[in-house]
Each structure stands twice: as C-alpha cells, then as structure tokens.
Short mmCIF file of the C-alpha atoms (twelve columns), coordinates in Angstrom:
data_MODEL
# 
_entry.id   MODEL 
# 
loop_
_atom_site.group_PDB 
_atom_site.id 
_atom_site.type_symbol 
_atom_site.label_atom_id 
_atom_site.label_alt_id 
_atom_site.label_comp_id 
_atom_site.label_asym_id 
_atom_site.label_seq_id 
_atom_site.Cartn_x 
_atom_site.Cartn_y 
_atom_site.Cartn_z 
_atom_site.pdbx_PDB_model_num 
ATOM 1  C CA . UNK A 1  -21.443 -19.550 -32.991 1 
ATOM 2  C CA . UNK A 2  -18.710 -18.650 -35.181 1 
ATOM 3  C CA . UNK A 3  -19.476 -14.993 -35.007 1 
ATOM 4  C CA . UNK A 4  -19.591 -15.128 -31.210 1 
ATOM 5  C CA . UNK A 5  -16.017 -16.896 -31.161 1 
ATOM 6  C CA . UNK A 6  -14.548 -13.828 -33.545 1 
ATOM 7  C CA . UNK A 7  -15.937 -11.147 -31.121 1 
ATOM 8  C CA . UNK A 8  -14.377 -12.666 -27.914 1 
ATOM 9  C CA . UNK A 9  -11.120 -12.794 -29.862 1 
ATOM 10 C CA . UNK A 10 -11.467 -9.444  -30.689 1 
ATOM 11 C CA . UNK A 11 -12.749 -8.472  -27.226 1 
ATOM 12 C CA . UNK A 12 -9.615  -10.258 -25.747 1 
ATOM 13 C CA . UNK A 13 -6.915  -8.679  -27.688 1 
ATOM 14 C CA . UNK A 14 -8.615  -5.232  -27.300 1 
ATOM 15 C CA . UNK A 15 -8.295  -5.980  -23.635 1 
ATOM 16 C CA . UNK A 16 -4.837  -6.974  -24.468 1 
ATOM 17 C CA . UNK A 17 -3.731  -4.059  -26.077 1 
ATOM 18 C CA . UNK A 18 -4.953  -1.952  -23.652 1 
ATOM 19 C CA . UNK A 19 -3.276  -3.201  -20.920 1 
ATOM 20 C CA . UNK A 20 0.365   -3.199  -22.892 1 
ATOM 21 C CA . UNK A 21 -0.340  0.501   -23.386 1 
ATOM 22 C CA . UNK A 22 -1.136  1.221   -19.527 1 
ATOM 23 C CA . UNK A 23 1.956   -0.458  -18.890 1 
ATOM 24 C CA . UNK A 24 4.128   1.645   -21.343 1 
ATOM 25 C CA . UNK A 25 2.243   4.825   -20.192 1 
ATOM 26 C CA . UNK A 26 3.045   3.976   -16.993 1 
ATOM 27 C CA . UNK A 27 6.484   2.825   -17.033 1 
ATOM 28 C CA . UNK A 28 7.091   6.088   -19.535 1 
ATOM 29 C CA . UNK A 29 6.000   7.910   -16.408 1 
ATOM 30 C CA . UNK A 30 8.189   6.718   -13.623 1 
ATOM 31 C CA . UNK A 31 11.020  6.645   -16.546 1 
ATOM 32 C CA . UNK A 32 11.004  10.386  -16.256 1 
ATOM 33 C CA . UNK A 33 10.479  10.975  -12.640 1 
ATOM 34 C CA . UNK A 34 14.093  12.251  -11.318 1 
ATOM 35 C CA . UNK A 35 15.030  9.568   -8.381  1 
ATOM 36 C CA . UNK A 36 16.270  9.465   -5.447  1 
ATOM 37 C CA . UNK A 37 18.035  6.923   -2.793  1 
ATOM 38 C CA . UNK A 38 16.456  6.402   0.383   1 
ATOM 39 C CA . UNK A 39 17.269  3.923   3.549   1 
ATOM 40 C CA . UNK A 40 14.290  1.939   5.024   1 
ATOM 41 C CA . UNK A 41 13.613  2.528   8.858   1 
ATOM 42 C CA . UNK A 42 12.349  0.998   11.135  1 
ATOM 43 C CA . UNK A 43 8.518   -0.081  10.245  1 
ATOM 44 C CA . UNK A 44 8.611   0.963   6.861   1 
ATOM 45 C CA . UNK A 45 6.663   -1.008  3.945   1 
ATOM 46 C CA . UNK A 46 6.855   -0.997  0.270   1 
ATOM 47 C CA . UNK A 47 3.050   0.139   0.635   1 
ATOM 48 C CA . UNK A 48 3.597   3.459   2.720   1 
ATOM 49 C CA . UNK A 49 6.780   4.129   0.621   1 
ATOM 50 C CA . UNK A 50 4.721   3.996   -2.077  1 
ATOM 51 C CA . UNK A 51 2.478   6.245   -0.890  1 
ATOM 52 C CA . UNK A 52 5.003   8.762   0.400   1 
ATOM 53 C CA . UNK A 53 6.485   8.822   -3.224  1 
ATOM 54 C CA . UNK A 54 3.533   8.909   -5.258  1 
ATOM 55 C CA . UNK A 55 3.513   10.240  -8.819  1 
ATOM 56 C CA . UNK A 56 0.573   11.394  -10.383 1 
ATOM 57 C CA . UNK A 57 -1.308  9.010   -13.230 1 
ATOM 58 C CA . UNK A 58 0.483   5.859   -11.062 1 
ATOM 59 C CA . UNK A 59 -1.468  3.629   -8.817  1 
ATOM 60 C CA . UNK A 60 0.203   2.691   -5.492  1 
ATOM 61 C CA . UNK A 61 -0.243  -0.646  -6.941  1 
ATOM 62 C CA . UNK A 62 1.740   -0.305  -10.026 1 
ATOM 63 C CA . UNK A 63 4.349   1.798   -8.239  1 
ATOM 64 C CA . UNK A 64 4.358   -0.964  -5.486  1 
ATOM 65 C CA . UNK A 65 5.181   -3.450  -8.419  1 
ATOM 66 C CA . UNK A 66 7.700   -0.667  -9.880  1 
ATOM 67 C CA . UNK A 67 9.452   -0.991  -6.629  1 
ATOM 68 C CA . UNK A 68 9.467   -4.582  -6.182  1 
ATOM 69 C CA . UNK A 69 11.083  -4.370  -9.616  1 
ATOM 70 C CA . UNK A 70 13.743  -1.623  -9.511  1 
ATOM 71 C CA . UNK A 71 14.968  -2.940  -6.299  1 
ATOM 72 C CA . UNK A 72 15.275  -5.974  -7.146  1 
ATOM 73 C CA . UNK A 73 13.216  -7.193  -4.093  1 
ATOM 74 C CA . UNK A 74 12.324  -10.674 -3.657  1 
ATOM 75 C CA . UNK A 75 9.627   -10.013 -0.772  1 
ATOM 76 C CA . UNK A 76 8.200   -7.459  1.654   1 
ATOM 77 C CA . UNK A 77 10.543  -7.471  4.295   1 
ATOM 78 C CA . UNK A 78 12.689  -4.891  4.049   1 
ATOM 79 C CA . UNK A 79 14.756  -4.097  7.152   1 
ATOM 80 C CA . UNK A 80 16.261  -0.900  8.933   1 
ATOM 81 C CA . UNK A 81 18.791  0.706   6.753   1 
ATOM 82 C CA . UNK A 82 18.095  -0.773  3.570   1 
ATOM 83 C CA . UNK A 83 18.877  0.945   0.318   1 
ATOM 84 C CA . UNK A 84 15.965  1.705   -2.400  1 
ATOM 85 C CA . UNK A 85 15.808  3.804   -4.913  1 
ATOM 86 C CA . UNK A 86 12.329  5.292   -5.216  1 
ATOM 87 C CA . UNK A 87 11.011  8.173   -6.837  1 
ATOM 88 C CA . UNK A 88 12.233  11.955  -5.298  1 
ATOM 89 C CA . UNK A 89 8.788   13.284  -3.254  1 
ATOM 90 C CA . UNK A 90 10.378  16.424  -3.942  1 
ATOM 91 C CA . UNK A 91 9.768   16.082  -8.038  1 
ATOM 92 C CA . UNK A 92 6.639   18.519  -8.892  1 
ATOM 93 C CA . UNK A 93 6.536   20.333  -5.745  1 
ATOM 94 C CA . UNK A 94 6.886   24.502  -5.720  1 
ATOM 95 C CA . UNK A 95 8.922   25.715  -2.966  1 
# 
C-alpha cells in the first residue's frame, strides 16, 4: 500500500513539474513576441483575437488566458474601441 502511495506522489509532482515548465515555455514565448496595440471593434472576442494573433507553440487557450492577463481584463466583454495589447500578426511573416 505504501509503495502505491510513493508512486502517486511521484506521479503527481511529475505532473506538477511538467506543467510549471509548459507555463515558463510558454510565457518565455509570448515574452519575446514584439507587441502591438490594437482597438476592439465591433463584435470582436478575446477568442478570434486570439486566433488572429496566434504564435506558434501557444494554444489559443493559453494565449486567451495571456490576454485576459496582460490586459488586465476582468471578463469577456470587451466593447468598440477598447485598447489591448496583443501580440503583432505581423511578427514571423516574410514580406
């Protein structure tokens, strides 16, 4: 019983550190993406503007949560004309 106690502990902070190293690697990602400030219009979502700016080895999710974050944003609702600073959708593209 013991033994099977030991291996969910270990199991559990594998799992653990895992996840605090995503985060990092993540993070360390949008950290170096150049930004950019954008105004909501009308019909606009975190989820689409999370799309539009994607950046590559980021979920929408995570930058969805990046946003919520870095904009200090308390909810979904954004309205027409609102300031956000997201990452550029120009960074990585060739011309």
């Amino acid at each position: 019983m013991m033994t099977v106690v030991l291996f969910l502990v270990a199991v559990l902070f594998a799992h653990a550190a895992f996840e605090d190293a995503h985060v990092r690697h993540m993070r360390t990602l949008l950290c170096a993406q150049p930004l950019e400030l954008i105004h909501a219009q009308e019909g606009d979502t975190i989820w689409g503007i999370a799309q539009h700016h994607h950046v590559d080895g980021v979920s929408t999710y995570e930058l969805v949560t990046w946003l919520y974050e870095r904009n200090e944003l308390s909810d979904s609702c954004l309205f027409p004309g609102q300031a956000l600073v997201v990452p550029s959708s120009s960074a990585g593209q060739t011309s």
